[in-house]
C-alpha positions as CSV (number, residue, x, y, z in Angstrom):
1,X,169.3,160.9,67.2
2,X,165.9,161.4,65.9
3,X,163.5,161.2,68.8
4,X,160.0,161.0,68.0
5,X,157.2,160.9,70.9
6,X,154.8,157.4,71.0
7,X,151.1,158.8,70.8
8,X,148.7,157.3,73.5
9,X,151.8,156.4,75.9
10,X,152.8,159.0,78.2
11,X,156.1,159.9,78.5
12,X,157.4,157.4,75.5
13,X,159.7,157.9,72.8
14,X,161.4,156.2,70.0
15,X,164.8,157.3,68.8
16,X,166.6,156.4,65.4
17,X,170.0,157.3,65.0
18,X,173.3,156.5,63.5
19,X,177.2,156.6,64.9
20,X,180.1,157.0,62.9
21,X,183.8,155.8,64.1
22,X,187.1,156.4,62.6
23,X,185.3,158.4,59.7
24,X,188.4,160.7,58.9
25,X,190.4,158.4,59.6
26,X,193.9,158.4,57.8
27,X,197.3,156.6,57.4
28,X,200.2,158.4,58.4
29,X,202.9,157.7,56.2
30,X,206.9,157.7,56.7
31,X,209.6,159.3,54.8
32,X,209.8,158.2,51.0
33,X,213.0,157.0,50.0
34,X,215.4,160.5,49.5
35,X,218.8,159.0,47.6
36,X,218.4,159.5,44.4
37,X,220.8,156.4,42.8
38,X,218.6,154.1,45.0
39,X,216.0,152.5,42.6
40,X,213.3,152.7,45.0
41,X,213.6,156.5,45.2
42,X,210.4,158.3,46.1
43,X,208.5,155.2,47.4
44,X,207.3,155.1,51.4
45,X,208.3,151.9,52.3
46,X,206.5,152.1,55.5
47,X,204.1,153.9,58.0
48,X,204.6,156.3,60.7
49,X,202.9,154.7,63.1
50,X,200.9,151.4,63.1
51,X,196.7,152.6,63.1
52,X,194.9,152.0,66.1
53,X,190.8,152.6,66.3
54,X,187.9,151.4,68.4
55,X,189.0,147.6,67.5
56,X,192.8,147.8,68.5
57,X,195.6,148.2,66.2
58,X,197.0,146.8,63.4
59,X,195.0,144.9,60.1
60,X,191.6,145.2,61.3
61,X,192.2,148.2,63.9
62,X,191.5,150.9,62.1
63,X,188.4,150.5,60.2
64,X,185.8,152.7,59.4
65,X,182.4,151.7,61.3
66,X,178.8,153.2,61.0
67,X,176.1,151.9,63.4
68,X,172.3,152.3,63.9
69,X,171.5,152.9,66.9
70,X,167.9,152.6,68.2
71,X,166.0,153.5,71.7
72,X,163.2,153.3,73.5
73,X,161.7,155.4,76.3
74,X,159.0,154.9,78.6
């Protein structure tokens, strides 16, 4: 937050700022496919867990978000 002070009113402030969520967020990925004479071998067929953030889980849970955020003080 950037707060900066409002000349000619005592005591008041404006603040900018911004908030980040889920900013490192990552997927975390199962096993890949270990037997070699299966024709899918290497691929991850699936994740380790199903990604959960400030929005719930699943499609839309885990999505990066940035925010302004503004305030005022008097």
């Amino acid at each position: 937050m950037k707060r900066t002070p409002i000349t000619g009113f005592e005591g008041g402030s404006v603040a900018l700022g911004f908030q980040f969520f889920n900013v490192l967020n990552h997927p975390n990925f199962g096993t890949p496919v270990n037997s070699s004479s299966d024709p899918e071998f290497g691929l991850i067929l699936y994740g380790e867990q199903v990604p959960t953030g400030i929005l719930g889980s699943g499609k839309n849970g885990s999505a990066r978000m940035i925010q302004l955020k503004a305030e005022l003080r008097f």
